[in-house]
C-alpha positions as CSV (number, residue, x, y, z in Angstrom):
1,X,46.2,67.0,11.1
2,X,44.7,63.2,11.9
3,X,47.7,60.5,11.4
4,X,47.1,56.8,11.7
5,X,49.6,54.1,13.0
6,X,51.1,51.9,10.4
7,X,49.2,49.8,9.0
8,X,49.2,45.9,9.8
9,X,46.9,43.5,7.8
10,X,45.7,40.6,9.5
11,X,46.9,37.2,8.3
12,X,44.6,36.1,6.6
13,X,43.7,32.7,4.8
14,X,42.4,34.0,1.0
15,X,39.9,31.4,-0.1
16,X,37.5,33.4,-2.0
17,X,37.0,34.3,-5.6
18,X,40.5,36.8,-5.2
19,X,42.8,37.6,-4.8
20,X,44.8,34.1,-3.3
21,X,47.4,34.3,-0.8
22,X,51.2,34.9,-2.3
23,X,54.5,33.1,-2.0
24,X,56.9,34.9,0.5
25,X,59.1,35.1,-2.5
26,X,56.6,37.3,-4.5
27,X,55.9,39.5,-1.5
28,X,59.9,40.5,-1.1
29,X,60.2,40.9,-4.7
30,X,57.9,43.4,-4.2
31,X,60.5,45.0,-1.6
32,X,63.2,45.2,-3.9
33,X,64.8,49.0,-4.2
34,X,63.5,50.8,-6.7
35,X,65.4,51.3,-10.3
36,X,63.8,53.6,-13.6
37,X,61.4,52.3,-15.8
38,X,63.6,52.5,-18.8
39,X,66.9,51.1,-16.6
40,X,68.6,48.9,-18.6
41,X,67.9,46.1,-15.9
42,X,64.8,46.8,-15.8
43,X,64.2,46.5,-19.6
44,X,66.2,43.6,-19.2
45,X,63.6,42.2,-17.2
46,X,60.8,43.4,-19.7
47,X,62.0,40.6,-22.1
48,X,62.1,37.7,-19.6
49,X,58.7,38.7,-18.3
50,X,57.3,38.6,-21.9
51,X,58.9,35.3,-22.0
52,X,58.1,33.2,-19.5
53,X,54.7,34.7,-19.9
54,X,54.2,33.7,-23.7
55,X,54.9,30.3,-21.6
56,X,52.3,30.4,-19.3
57,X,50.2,31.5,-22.4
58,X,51.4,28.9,-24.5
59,X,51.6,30.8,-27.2
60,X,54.4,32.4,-29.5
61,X,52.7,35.7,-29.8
62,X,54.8,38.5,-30.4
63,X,52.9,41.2,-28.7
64,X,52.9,39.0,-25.2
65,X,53.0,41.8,-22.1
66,X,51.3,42.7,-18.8
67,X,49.2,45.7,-18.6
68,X,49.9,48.4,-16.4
69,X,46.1,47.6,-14.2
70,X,43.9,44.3,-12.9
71,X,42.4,42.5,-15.1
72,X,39.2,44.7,-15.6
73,X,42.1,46.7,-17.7
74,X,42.9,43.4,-19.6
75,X,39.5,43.1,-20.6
76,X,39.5,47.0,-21.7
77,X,42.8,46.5,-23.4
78,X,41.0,43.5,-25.6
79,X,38.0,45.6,-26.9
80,X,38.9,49.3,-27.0
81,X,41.7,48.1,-29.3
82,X,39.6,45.4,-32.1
83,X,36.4,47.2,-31.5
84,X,35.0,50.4,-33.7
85,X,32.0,52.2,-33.8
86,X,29.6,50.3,-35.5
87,X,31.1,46.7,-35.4
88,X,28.6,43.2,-34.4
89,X,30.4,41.6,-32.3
90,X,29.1,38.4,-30.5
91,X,29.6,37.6,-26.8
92,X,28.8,34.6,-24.6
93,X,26.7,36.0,-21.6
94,X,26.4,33.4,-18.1
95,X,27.9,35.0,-15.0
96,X,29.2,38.6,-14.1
97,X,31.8,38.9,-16.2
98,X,30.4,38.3,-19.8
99,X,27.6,41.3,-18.4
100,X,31.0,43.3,-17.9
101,X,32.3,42.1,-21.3
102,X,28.9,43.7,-22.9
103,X,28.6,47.0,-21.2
104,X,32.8,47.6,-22.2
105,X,32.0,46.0,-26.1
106,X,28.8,48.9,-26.0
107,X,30.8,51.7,-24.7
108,X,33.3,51.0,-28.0
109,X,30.4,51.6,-30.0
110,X,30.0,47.9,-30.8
111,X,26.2,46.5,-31.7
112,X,26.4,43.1,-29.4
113,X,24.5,39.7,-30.3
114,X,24.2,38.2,-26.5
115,X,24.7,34.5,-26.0
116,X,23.5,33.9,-23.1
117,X,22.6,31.0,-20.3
118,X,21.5,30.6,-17.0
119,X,24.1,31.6,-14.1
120,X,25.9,28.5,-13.1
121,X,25.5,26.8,-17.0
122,X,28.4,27.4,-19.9
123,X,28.3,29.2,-23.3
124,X,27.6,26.0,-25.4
125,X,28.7,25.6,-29.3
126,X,25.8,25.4,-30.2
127,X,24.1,28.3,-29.1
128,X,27.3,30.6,-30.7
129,X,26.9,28.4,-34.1
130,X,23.5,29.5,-33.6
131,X,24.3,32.9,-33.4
132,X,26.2,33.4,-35.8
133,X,24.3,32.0,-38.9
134,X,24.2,34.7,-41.4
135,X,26.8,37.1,-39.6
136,X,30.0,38.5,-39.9
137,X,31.0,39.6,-36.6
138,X,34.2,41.4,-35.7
139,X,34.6,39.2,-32.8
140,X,33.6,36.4,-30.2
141,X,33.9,36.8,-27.1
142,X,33.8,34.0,-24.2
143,X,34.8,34.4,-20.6
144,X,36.7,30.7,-20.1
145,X,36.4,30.4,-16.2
146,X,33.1,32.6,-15.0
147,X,34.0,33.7,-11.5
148,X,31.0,34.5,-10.2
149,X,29.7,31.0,-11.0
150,X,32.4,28.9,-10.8
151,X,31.6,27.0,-14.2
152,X,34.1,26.4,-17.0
153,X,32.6,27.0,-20.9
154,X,35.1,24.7,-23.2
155,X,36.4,27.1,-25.6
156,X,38.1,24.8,-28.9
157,X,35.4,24.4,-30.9
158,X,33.7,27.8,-30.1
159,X,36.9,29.2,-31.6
160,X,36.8,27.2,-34.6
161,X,33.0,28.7,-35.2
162,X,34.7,32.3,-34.7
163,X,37.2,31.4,-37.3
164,X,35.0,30.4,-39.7
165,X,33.1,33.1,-39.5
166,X,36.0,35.5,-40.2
167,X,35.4,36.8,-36.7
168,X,38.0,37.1,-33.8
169,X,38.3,35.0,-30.9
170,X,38.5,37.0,-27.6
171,X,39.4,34.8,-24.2
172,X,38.9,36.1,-20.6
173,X,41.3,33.8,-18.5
174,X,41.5,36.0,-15.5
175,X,40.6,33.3,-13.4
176,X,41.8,30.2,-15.6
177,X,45.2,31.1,-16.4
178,X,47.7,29.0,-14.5
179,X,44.9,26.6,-13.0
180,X,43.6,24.7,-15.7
181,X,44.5,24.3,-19.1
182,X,44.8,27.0,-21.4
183,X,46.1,26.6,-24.8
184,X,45.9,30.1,-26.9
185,X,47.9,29.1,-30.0
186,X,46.3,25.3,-29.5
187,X,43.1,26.8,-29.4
188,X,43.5,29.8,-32.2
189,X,42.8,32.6,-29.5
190,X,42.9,35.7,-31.2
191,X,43.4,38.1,-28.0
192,X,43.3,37.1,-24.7
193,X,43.4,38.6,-21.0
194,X,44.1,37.6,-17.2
195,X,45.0,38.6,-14.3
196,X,47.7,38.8,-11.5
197,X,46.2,37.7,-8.5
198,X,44.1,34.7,-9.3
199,X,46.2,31.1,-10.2
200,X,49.4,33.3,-10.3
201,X,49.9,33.9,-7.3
202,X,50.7,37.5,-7.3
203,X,49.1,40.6,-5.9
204,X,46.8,42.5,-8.0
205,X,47.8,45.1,-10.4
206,X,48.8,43.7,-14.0
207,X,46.9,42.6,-16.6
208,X,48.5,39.9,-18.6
209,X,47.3,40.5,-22.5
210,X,48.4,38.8,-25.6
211,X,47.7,39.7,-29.1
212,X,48.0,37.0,-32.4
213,X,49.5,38.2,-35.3
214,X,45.8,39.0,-36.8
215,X,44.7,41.0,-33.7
216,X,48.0,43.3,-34.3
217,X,46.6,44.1,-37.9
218,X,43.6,44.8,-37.0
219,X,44.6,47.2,-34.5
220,X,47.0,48.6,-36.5
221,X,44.8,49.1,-39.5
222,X,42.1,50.9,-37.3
223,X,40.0,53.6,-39.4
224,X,39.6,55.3,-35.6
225,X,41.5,56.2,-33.0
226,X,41.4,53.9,-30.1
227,X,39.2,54.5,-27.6
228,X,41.8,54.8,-25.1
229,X,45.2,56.0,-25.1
230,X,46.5,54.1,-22.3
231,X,45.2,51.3,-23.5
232,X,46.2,51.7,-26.8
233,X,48.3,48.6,-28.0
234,X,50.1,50.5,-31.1
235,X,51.6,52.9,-28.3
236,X,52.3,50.2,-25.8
237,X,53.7,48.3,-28.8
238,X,56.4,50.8,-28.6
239,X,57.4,50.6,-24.9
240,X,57.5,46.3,-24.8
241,X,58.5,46.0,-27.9
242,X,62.5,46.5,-29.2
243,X,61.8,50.6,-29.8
244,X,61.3,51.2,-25.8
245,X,59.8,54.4,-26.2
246,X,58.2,56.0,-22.9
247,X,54.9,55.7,-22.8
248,X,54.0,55.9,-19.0
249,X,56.4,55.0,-16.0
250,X,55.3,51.0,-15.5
251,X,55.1,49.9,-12.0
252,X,58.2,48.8,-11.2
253,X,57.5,46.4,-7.8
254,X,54.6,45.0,-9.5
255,X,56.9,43.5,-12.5
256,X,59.0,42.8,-10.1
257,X,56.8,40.6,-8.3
258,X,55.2,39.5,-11.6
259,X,58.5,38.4,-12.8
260,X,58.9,36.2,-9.6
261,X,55.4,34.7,-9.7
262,X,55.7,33.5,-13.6
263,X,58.9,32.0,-12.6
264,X,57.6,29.7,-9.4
265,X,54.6,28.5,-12.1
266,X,57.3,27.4,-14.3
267,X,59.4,25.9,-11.9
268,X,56.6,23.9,-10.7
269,X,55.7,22.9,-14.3
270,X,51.9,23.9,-15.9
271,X,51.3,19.9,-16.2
272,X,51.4,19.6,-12.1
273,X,50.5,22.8,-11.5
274,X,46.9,21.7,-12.9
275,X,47.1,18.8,-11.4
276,X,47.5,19.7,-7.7
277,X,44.3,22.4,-8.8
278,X,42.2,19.4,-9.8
279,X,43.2,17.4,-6.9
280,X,42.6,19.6,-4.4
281,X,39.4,20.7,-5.8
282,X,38.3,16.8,-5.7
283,X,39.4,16.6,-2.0
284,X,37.0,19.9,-1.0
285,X,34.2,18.2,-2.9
286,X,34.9,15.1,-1.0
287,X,34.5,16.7,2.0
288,X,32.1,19.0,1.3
289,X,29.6,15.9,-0.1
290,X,30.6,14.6,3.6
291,X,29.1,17.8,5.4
292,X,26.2,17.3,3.4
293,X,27.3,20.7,0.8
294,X,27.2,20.2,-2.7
295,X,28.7,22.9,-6.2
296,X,25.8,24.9,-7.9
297,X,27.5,25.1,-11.2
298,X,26.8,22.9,-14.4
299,X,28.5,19.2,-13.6
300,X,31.2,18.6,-15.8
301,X,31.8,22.0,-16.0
302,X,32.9,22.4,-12.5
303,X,36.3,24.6,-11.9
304,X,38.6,23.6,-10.0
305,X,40.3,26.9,-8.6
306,X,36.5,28.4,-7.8
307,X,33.7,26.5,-6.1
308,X,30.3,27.6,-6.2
309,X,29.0,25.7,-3.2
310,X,24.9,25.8,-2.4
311,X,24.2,27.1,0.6
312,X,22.1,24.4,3.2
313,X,18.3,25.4,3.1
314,X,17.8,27.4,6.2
315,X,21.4,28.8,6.5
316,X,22.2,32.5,6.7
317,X,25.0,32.6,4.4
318,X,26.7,36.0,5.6
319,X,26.7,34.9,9.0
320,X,28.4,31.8,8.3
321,X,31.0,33.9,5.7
322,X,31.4,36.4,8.8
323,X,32.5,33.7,11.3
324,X,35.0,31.9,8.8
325,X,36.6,35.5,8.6
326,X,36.6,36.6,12.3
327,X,36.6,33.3,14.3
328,X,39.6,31.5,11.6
329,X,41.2,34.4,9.6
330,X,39.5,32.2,6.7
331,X,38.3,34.8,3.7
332,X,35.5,33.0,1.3
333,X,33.5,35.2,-1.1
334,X,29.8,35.5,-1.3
335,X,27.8,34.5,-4.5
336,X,26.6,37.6,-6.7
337,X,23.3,38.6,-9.1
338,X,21.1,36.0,-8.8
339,X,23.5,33.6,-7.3
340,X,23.2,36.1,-4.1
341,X,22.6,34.3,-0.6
342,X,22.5,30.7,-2.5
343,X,26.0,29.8,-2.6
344,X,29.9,30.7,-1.1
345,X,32.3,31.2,-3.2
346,X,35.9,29.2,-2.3
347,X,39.0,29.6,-4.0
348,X,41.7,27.2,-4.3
349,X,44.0,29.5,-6.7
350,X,48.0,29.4,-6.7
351,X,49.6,29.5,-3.3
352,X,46.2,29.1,-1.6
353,X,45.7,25.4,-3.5
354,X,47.4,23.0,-1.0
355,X,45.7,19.8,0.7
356,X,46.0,22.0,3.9
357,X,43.8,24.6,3.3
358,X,41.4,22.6,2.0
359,X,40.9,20.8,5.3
360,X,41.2,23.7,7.1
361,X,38.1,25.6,5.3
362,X,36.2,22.1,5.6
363,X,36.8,21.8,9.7
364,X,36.1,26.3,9.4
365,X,32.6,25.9,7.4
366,X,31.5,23.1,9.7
367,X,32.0,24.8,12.8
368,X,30.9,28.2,11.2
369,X,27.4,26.6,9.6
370,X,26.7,24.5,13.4
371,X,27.6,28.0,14.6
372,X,25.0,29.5,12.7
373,X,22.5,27.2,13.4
374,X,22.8,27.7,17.4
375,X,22.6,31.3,16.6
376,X,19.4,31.2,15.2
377,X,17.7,29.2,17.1
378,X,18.5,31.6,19.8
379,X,17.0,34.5,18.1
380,X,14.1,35.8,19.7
381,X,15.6,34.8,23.2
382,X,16.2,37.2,25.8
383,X,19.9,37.7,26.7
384,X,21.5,36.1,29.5
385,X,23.7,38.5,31.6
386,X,26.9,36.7,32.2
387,X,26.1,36.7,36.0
388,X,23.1,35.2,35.3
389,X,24.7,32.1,33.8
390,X,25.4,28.4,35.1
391,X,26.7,25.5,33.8
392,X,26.4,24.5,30.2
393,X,25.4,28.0,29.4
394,X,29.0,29.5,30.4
395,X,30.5,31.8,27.3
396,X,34.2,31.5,26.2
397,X,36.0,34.1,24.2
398,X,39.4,32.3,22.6
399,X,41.5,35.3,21.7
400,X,44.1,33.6,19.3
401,X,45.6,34.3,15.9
402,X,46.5,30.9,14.7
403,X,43.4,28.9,13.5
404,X,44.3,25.5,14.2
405,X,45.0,26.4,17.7
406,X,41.9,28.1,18.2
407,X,39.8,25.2,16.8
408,X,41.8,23.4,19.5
409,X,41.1,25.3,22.4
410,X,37.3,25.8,20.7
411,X,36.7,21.6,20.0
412,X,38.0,20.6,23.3
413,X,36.2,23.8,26.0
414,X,33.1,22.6,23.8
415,X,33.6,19.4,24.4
416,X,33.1,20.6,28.3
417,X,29.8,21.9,27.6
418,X,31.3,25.5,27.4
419,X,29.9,28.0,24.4
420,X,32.7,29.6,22.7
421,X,33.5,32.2,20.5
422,X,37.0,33.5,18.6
423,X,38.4,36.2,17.8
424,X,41.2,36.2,15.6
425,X,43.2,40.1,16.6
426,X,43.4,42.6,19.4
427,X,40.3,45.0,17.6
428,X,37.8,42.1,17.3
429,X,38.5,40.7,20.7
430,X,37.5,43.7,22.1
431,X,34.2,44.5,19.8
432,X,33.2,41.0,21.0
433,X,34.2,41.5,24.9
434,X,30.9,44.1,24.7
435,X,29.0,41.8,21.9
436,X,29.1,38.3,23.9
437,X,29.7,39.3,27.5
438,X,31.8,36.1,28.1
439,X,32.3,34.8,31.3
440,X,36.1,34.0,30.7
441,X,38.8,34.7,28.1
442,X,41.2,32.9,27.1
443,X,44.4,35.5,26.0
444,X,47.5,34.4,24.2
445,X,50.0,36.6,25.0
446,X,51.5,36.0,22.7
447,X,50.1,36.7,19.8
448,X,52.9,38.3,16.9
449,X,51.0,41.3,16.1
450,X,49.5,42.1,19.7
451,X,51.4,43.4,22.8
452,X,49.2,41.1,25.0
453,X,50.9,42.9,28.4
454,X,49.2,45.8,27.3
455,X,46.1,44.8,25.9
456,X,45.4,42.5,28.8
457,X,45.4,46.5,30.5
458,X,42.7,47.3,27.9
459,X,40.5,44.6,28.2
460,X,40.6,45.0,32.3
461,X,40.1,48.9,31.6
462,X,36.6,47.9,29.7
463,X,32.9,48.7,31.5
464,X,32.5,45.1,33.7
465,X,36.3,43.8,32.3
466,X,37.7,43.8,35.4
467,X,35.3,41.6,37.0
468,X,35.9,38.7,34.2
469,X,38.5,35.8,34.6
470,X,40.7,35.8,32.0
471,X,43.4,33.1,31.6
472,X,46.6,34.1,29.7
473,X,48.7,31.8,27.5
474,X,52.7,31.9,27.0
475,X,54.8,29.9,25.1
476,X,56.7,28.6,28.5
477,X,56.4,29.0,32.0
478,X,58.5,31.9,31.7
479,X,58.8,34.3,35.6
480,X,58.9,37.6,34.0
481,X,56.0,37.3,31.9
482,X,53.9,35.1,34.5
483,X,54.6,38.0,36.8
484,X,53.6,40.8,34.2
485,X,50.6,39.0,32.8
486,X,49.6,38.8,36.5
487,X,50.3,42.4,37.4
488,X,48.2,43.4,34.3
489,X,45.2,41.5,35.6
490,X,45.7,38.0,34.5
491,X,43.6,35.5,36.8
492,X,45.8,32.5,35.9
493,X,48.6,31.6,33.1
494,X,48.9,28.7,31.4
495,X,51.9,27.4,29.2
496,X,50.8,26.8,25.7
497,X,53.5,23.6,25.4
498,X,51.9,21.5,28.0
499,X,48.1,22.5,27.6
500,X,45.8,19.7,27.2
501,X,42.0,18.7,26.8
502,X,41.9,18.6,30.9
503,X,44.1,21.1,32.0
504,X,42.0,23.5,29.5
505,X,38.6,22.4,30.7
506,X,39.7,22.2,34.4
507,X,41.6,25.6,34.7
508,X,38.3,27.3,33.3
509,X,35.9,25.6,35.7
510,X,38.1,26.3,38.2
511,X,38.3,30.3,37.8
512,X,34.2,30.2,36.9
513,X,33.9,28.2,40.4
514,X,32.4,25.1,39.3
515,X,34.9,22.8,40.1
């Protein structure tokens, strides 16, 4: 039998497309004890969900709810219940998603008229008044916010074309909802879909759906079956609406959490909740125009919670993405289809969209893309054993979980003409002990998910570890743990409260003997 200890997650910093980091609130929500899905508290909660969620939605929709599933299940939810075999439906094609919106609308049997336009550009009016000159489609079908792109299609007066042509109006807001305006009874949405863990704020899982009083008669007065009986809305109808007839058990800490994260976005207020989005995604284009880094999607169009940003001629983009994640903890996605290798993707969604963050990632891709650049120019160089070194070439490995103090220690031993490198955890401090060979570490003991006693053993117990100088940080000069980081092999300590510039620099030439 193989067993695994229990499981710890770094801490990371979310900034890519999703999911975004989650209000401690949310997260023990989730840790609430368990009560049935049809407990009358439970049920109780049902209705405020549905609620505060028509809120969010602005909208007075009836059939308001979250589906049991991520938002893929939203989108599912949307088309296996308006869509028959046999039905033209028209939908808006100019990222990843509105692909995904085609191959689900095909597998319902539907014969689909493609809109489409370049990856970075939006779904114009024109192109759907266009399409839909001498049709009577079922539907139209527009992804709001594309993710993969980070470019926001305007959506009003594509709705009134959808209307007009007796056709349905379908919204994907998985990534808009809660970030930027969205208006579904302003707007005349028909059906519409998000998700939890985008602008919400809450981990993945649900699928927040809502149907207008026309997309319930539709579904209702299907000729077919749905396509899917999980999905099917005249079931589900059943358990969220007054009848609260089983129809599977609903996952209880998700709602739980959902119910928590609906309610912080209303506390805070939708009007300032878009607001801090757009400011905060004026500050990181700010500072990104400053490091030279500019956004790849149509201008104008530009979202505000996702930011396609082109990638600097010259500039490997996964080694720059890999860095952000193992030397800060900082998570930024990658760009997709033909967007692949030209741009990073960075979220500012929910909890992750604070002033903080945003300067964090700007200070993180700097160092990350000079990082880069160093790299390759020493590709094709033979490696330096670490004996072999002197001066300006001495290596550095910072083993520190907090970001801002690593880019501390990191500015100020670079600033001394050492080379350093992070690692953020116990695992990847050891994978780059054999990867860089550094001529000193610097350890913090105390680190909250690392017994640094004992992996200061481990390090020392590595081929050619015992040999290395490694200088271990404590929160205060306390005996005990200056005598055990010793005994375990420590070759100085330092206390983290009175480190400085010069203390930093010195104690390392010191133990490297350059002093």
């Amino acid at each position: 039998m193989t067993t695994y200890p229990a499981f710890t997650p770094p801490p990371r910093l979310l900034m890519g497309p999703g999911p975004s980091n989650v209000a401690p609130s949310v997260l023990k929500a989730m840790s609430q004890p368990l009560v049935g899905h049809l407990d009358p508290t439970f049920v109780k909660m049902m209705d405020e969900i549905k609620v505060m969620l028509r809120q969010v939605f602005l909208t007075k929709n009836d059939m308001t709810f979250p589906v049991s599933g991520t938002g893929s299940a939203g989108m599912e939810f949307c088309f296996v219940n308006l869509i028959e075999p046999g039905d033209e439906v028209v939908i808006g094609v100019n990222g990843v998603f509105g692909t995904r919106m085609v191959d689900v609308a095909e597998r319902c049997g539907a014969k689909v008229v493609k809109v489409e336009a370049p990856w970075g550009r939006i779904i114009e009016a024109k192109q759907i008044a266009d399409a839909l000159k001498g049709k009577r489609p079922k539907l139209v079908a527009i992804v709001h916010a594309e993710t993969s792109t980070g470019a926001l299609t305007p959506v009003e007066e594509i709705s009134k074309l959808a209307r007009k042509a007796g056709a349905l109006m379908v919204l994907d807001t998985v990534t808009s909802l809660a970030g930027c305006p969205v208006r579904i009874d302003d707007w005349g949405i028909d059906a519409v879909y998000s998700g939890t863990q985008k602008c919400l704020s809450c981990p993945p899982g649900l699928a927040p759906v809502s149907f207008s009083a026309h997309a319930m008669e539709v579904a209702t007065q299907r000729k077919t079956k749905t396509q899917s009986w999980y999905l099917d809305v005249n079931l589900l109808s059943s358990y969220w609406g007054q009848e609260r007839a089983y129809h599977h058990t609903a996952p209880i800490s998700m709602n739980y959490a959902f119910h928590e994260a609906l309610r912080l976005v209303l506390e805070e207020g939708l009007d300032e909740r878009w607001r801090r989005h757009e400011q905060n995604h004026v500050a990181l284009k700010a500072g990104l125009k400053e490091l030279g880094l500019g956004i790849a999607s149509q201008e104008g169009h530009h979202l505000w919670q996702l930011n396609a940003v082109t990638v600097p001629e010259g500039v490997d983009e996964a080694t720059v993405r890999k860095t952000l994640l193992t030397d800060f903890n900082i998570e930024i996605g990658a760009g997709l289809g033909p967007l692949k290798g030209k741009v990073w993707r960075i979220g500012l969604m929910g909890e992750t969209s604070h002033g903080d963050n945003v300067a964090k990632v700007l200070v993180a891709l700097k160092a990350s893309i000079a990082e880069s650049a160093r790299a390759k120019s020493r590709a094709g160089q033979r490696p330096v054993q670490a004996s072999q070194r002197s001066g300006a070439e001495k290596k550095v490995l910072i083993i520190e979980d907090d970001a801002v103090t690593a880019l501390t220690y990191r500015k100020n031993l670079e600033k001394a003409g050492f080379k350093v490198h992070v690692a953020t955890d116990g695992q990847s401090g050891l994978e780059q002990m054999e990867e860089v060979a550094p001529d000193a570490v610097l350890l913090d003991l105390m680190m909250p998910r690392l017994n640094g006693i004992n992996f200061l053993k481990k390090l020392r117990a590595l081929p050619g570890g015992g040999d290395i100088p490694v200088i271990a940080v404590t929160n205060a000069y306390v005996d005990q743990m200056v005598n055990e980081a010793r005994a375990a092999g420590a070759t100085t300590t330092l206390s983290k409260a009175t480190i400085t510039a010069q203390t930093l620099a010195a104690t390392f030439r010191g133990v490297l003997g350059e002093q």
